[in-house]
C-alpha positions as CSV (number, residue, x, y, z in Angstrom):
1,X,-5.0,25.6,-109.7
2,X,-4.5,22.7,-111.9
3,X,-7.5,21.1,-114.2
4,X,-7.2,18.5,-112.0
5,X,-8.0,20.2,-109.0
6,X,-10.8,22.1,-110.4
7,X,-12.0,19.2,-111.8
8,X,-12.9,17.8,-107.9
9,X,-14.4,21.4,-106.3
10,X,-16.6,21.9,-109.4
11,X,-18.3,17.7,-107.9
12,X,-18.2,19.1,-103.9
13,X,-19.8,22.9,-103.7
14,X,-19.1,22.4,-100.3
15,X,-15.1,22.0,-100.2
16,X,-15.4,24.7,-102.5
17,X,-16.9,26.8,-100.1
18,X,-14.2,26.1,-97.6
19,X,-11.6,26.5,-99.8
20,X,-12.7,30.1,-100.5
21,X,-13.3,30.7,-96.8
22,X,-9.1,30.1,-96.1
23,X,-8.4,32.2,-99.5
24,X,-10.5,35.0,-98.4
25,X,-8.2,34.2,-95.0
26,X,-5.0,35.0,-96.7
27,X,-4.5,31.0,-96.2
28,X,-2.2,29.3,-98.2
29,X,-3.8,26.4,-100.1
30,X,-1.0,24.2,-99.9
31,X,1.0,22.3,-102.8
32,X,-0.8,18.9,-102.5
33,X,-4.1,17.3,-102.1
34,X,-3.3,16.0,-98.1
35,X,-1.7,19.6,-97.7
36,X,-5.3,21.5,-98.6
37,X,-7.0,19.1,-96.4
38,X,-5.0,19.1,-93.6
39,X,-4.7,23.1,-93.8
40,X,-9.1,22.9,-93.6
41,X,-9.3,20.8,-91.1
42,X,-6.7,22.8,-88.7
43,X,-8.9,26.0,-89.7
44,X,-12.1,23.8,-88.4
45,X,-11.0,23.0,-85.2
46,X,-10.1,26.7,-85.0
47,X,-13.6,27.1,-84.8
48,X,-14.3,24.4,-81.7
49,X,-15.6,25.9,-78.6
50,X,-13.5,24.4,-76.4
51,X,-9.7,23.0,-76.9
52,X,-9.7,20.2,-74.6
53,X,-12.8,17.1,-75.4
54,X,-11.9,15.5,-71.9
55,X,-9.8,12.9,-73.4
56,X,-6.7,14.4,-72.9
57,X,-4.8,11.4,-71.4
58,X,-5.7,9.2,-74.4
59,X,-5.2,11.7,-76.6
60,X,-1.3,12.1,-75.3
61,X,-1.1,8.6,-76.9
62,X,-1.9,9.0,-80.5
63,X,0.5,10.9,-82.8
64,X,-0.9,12.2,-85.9
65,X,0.7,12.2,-89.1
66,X,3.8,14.1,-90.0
67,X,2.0,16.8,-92.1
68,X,-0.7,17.4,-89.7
69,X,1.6,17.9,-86.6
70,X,3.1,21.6,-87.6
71,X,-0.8,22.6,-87.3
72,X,-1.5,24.1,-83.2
73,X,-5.4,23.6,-83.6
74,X,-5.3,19.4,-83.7
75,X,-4.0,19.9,-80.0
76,X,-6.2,17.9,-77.6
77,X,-8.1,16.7,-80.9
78,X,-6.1,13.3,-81.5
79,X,-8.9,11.3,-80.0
80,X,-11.2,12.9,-82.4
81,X,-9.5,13.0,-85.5
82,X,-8.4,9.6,-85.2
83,X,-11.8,8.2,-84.0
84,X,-13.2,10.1,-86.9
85,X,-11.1,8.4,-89.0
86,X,-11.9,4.7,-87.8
87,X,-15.4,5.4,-88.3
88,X,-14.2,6.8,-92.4
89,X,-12.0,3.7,-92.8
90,X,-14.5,1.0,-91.4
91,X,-16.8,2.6,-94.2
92,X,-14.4,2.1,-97.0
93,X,-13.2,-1.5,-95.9
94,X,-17.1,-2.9,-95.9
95,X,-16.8,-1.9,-99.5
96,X,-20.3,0.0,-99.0
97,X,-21.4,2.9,-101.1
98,X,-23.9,3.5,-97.7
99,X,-22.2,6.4,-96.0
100,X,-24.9,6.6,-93.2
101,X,-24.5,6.1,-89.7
102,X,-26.9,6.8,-86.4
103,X,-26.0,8.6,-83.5
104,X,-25.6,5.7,-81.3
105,X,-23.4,3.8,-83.5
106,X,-20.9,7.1,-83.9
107,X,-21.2,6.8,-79.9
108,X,-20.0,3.4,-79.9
109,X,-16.8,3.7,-81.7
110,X,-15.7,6.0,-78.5
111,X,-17.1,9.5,-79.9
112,X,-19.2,11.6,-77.2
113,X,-22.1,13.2,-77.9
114,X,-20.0,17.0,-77.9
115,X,-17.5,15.4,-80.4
116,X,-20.6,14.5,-82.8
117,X,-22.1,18.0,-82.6
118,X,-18.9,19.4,-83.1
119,X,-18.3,17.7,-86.2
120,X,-21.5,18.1,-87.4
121,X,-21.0,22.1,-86.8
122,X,-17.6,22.1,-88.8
123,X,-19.6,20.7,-91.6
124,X,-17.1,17.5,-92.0
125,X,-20.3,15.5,-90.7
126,X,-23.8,16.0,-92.4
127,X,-27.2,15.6,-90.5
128,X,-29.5,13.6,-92.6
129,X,-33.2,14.2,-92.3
130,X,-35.0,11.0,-91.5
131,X,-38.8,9.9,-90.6
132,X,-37.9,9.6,-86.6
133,X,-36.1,13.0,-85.3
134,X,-35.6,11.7,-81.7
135,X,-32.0,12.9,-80.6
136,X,-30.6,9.4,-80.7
137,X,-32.0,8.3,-84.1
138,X,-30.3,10.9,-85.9
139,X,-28.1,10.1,-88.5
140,X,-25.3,11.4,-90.3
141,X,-23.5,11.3,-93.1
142,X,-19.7,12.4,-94.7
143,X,-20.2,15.9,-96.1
144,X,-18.8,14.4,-99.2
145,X,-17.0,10.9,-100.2
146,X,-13.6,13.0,-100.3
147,X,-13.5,14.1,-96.4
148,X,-14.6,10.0,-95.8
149,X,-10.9,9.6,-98.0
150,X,-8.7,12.0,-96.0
151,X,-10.1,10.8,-92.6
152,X,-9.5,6.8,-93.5
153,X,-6.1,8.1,-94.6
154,X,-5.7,10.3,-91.4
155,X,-6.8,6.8,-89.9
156,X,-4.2,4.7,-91.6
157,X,-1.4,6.9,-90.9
158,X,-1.8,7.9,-87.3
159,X,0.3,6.0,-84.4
160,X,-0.5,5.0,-81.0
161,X,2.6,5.9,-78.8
162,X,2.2,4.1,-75.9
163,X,5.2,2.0,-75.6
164,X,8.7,2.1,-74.8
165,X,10.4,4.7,-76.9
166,X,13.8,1.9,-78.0
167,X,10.2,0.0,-79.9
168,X,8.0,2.8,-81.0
169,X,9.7,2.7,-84.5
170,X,8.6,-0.4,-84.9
171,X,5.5,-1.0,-83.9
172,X,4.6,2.3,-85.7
173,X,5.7,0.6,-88.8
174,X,4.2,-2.8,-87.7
175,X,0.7,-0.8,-86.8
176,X,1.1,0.6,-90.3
177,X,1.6,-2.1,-92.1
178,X,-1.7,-4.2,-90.5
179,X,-4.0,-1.2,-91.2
180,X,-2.8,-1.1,-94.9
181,X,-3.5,-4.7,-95.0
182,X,-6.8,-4.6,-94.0
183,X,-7.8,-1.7,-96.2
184,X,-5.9,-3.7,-99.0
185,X,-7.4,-6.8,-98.3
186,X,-10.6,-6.1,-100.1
187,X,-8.9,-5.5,-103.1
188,X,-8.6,-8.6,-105.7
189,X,-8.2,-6.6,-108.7
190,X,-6.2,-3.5,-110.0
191,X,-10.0,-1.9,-110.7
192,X,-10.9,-2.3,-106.8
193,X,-7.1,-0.3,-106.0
194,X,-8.4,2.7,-108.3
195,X,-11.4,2.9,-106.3
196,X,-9.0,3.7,-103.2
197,X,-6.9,6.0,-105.4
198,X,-7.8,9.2,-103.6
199,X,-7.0,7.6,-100.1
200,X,-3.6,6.3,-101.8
201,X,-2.8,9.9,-102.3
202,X,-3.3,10.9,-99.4
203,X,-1.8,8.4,-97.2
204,X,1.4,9.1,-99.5
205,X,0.9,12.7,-98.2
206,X,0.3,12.4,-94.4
207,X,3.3,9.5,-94.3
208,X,5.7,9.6,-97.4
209,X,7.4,6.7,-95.5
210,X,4.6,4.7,-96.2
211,X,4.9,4.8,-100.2
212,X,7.3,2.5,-100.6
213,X,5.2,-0.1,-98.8
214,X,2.1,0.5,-99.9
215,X,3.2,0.8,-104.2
216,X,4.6,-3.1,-103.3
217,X,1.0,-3.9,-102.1
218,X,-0.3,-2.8,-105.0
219,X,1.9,-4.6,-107.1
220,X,1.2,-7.6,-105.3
221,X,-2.4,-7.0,-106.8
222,X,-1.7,-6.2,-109.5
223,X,0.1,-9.9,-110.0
224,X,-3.0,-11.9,-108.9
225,X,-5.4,-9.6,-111.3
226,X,-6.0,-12.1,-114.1
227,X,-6.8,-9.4,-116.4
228,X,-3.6,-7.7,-115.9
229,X,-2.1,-11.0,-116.4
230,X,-4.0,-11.2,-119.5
231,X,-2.6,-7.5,-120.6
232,X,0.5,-8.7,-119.7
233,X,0.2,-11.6,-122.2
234,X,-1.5,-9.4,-124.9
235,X,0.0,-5.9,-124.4
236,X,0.4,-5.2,-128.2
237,X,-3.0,-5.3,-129.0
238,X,-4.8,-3.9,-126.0
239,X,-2.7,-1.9,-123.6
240,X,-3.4,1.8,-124.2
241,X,-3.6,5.3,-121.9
242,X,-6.7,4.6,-120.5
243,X,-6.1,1.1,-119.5
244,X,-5.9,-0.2,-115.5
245,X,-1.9,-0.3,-116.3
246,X,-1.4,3.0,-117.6
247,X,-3.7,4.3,-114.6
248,X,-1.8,2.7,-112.2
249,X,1.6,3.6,-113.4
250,X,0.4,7.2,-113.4
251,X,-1.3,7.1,-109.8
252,X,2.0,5.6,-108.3
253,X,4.6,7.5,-110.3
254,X,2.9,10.8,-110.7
255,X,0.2,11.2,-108.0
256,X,2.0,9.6,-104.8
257,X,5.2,11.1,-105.7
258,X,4.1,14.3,-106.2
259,X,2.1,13.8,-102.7
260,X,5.2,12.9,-100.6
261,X,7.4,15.4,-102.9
262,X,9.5,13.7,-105.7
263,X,13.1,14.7,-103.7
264,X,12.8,12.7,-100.7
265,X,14.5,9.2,-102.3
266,X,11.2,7.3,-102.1
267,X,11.5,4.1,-104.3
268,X,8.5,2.9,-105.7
269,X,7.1,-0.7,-106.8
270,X,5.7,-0.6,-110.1
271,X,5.0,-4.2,-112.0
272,X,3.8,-3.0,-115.4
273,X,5.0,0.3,-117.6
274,X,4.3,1.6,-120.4
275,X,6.0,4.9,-122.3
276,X,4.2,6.4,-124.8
277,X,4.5,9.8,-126.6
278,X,1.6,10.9,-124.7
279,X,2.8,9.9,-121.6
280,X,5.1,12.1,-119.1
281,X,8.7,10.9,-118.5
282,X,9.2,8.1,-116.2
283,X,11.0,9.0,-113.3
284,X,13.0,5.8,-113.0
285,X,15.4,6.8,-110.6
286,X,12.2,6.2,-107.9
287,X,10.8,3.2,-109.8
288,X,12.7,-0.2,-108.4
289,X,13.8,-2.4,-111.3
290,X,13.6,-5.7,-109.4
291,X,9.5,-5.5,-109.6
292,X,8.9,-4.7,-113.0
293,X,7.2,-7.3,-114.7
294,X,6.2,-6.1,-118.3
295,X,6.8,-3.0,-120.4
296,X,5.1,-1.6,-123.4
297,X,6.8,0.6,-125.6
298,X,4.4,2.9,-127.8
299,X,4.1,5.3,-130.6
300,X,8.2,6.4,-130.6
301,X,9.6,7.7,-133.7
302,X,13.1,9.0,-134.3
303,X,12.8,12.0,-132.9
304,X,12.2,11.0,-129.7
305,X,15.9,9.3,-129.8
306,X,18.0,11.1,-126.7
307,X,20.2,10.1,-123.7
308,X,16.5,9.4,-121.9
309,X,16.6,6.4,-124.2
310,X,20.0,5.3,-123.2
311,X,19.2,5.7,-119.9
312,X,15.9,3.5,-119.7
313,X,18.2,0.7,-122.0
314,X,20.5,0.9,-119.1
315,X,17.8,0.6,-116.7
316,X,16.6,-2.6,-118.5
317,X,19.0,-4.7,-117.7
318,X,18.5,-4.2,-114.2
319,X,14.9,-5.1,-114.1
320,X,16.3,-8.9,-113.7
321,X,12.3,-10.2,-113.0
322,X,11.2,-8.2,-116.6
323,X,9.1,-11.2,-118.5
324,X,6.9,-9.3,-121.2
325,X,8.0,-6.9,-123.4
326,X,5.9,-5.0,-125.8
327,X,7.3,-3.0,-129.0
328,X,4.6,-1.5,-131.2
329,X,4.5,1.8,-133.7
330,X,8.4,2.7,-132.6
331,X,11.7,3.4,-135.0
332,X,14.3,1.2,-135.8
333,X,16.4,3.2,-133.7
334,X,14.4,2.6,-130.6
335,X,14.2,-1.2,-131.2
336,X,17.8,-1.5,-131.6
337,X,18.6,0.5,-128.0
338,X,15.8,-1.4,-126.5
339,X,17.3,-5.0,-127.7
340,X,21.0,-3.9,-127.2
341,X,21.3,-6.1,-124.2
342,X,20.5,-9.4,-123.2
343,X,17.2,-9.3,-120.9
344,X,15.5,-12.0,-119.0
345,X,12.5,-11.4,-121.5
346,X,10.0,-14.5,-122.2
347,X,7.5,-12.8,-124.4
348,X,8.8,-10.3,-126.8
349,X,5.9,-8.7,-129.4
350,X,6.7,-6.4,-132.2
351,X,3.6,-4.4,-133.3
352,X,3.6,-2.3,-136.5
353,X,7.3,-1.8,-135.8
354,X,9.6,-0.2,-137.0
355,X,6.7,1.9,-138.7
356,X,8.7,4.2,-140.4
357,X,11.5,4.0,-143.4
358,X,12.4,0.7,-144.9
359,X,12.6,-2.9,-144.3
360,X,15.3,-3.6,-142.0
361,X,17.2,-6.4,-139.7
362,X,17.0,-7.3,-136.1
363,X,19.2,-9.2,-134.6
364,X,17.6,-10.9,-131.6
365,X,20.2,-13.5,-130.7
366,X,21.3,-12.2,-127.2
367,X,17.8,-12.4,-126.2
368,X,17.8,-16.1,-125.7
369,X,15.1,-16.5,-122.8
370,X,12.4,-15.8,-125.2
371,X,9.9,-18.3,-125.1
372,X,7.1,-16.3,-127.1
373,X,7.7,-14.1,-129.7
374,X,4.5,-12.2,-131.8
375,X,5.5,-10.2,-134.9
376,X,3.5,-8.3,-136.8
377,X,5.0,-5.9,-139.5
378,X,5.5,-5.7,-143.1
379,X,9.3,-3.7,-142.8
380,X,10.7,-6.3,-140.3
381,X,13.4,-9.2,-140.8
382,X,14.8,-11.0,-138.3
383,X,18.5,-11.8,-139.2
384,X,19.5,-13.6,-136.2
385,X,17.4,-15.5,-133.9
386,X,18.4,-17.5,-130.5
387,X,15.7,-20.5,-130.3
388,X,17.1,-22.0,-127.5
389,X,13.6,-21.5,-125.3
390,X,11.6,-20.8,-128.1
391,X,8.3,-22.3,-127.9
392,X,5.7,-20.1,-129.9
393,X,6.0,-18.2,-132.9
394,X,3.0,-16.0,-134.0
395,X,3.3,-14.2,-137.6
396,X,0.9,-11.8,-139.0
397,X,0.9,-9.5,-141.8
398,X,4.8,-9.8,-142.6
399,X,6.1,-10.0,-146.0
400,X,9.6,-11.6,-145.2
401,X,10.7,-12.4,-141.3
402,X,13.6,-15.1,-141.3
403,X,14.6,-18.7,-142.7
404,X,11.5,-20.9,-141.5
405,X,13.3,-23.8,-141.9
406,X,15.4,-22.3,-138.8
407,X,12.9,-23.1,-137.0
408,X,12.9,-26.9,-136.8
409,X,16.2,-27.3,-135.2
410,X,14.0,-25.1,-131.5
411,X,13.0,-28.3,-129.9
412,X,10.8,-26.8,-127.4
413,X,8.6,-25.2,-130.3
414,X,5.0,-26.3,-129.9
């Protein structure tokens, strides 16, 4: 198992318990986070006493997802799971940390009293001791926050079939789409969509064909965060690996794809990237150009120079919505590939670079939607410069950039 991985059984002694029970099994684990879950909770219902909760009728008209249909043992347990689930996502929207409910309001959502105990047996549900012990006063809890995540997700991505098979497709998208709404519609910042990032997953993993939708949501954020439009504004100085960004970029692009497998064409909305040496390689054939917003470009030296390089210049000049663009610690080489073509670019900051060899000459004058342009390097010149849109030039630290007296012929400069 990956670091990762172990890193969430060694928080939840619990899930580790489980996940031992299906190894001892001879279970397979699965290959992704919804996978493992789904695989646990078919091997809990294994252990119900009896396969149909009375419901059977209503439970004909829920469809679980995808990944959870090839399992026999959620037969006859729609109702349940997708109750369950309700109960998990209604939790997560009130934005409470409270995971405590009574018996009577589990009853209420549509639960019976046999479902309750039954959950409560499989361990997904914890009884919580409490001053008054009287049967309906008992209350209960989430064995632990991430069975509350997979059963909002199960939630989220579970259809209702009951209408006329030429419309199913799309009301299940429509049904889809509302419930993502809702669970998105707490969110005003890109901090409030990491706090989801575990249910993100895992929706990804129960309905791949959800991804595409929900990455634009976030993106949607993501452009209303005003400290990611702050970033945005100030990438060269503050943008870094640990950043809300970088985290993002590597929760879409890495953790979702990986969830609803990287082969199955899934394009993804992603406003903000940033490559780094330290970061993995940017699978751009799933990332849609038209939403990118701002890139930063970091720590590249010459060595790094390859037909990847080529390819994301290429990719560039698609990205016909790109505004920011953020060039610090990288070679000559990569400036030059980066700048080869004319981009819709309004804000372009050089940073420490180039960083390496000599002083040398860029020639920006294709790049004539600048508006903004923030240098800061001892080794740079500027040899030709479009000012057509120019409107703020900020110098630091530079020994020789271009004429100044060039300059007073950009009338929009402020």
């Amino acid at each position: 198992m990956v670091s990762e991985q172990i890193e969430q059984i060694e928080k939840r002694p619990f899930l580790l318990q489980q996940l031992l029970w299906l190894y001892c099994n001879d279970e397979d684990l699965g290959g992704t986070i919804s996978e493992t879950y789904a695989k646990m909770l078919n091997a809990m219902c294994g252990w119900s006493n009896h396969r149909n909760d009375g419901h059977k009728s209503e439970s004909d008209n829920l469809l679980l997802p995808t990944i959870m249909q090839q399992y026999p043992k959620f037969e006859g347990k729609e109702r349940v799971l997708f109750l369950c689930g309700k109960t998990a996502f209604d939790i997560l929207r009130s934005g409470s940390l409270r995971n405590i409910l009574n018996r009577q309001n589990l009853l209420k959502t549509g639960l019976s009293n046999i479902d309750v105990n039954e959950l409560t047996q499989f361990g997904i549900l914890n009884e919580i001791n409490c001053f008054n012990t009287t049967e309906k006063d008992k209350h209960y809890a989430f064995a632990h926050m991430s069975f509350l995540e997979f059963f909002a997700a199960v939630y989220v991505t579970t259809n209702d079939t009951k209408t006329k098979p030429n419309s199913f497709q799309e009301k299940e998208d429509d049904r889809n789409q509302k419930v993502l709404d809702t669970l998105f519609g707490t969110c005003a910042s890109a901090s409030d969509i990491l706090q989801l990032s575990n249910v993100i997953k895992m929706v990804c993993g129960l309905s791949p064909v959800l991804t595409g939708d929900l990455s634009k949501l976030i993106s949607c954020i993501m452009n209303k965060d005003e400290h990611i439009l702050h970033l945005r504004k100030n990438g060269s100085k503050e943008i870094s690996g640990k950043d809300e960004i970088t985290l993002i970029q590597r929760l879409i692009t890495i953790d979702c794809l990986k969830e609803c497998g990287f082969d199955n064409n899934t394009m993804v909305s992603v406003s903000d990237l940033f490559v780094g040496f330290s970061e993995p390689v940017l699978p751009l054939q799933s990332i849609n150009p038209d939403d990118v917003i701002s890139l930063t470009f970091d720590y590249i030296d010459d060595r790094d120079i390859n037909a990847y390089w080529k390819y994301i210049a290429e990719y560039l000049r698609q990205c016909k919505q790109l505004q920011y663009m953020h060039i610090r610690y990288s070679s000559l080489k990569h400036i030059k590939v980066l700048l080869s073509h004319q981009l819709p670019i309004k804000h372009l900051a050089l940073y420490n670079a180039p960083f390496n060899g000599f002083a040398c000459d860029i020639n920006l004058s294709k790049q004539n939607s600048i508006q903004t342009l923030e240098l800061s390097s001892s080794k740079l010149k500027i040899s030709e410069l479009s000012i057509e849109q120019l409107e703020q030039v900020h110098i630091q630290s530079c020994w020789y950039i271009f004429d100044i007296k060039r300059l007073s012929n950009a009338g929009k400069l402020k």
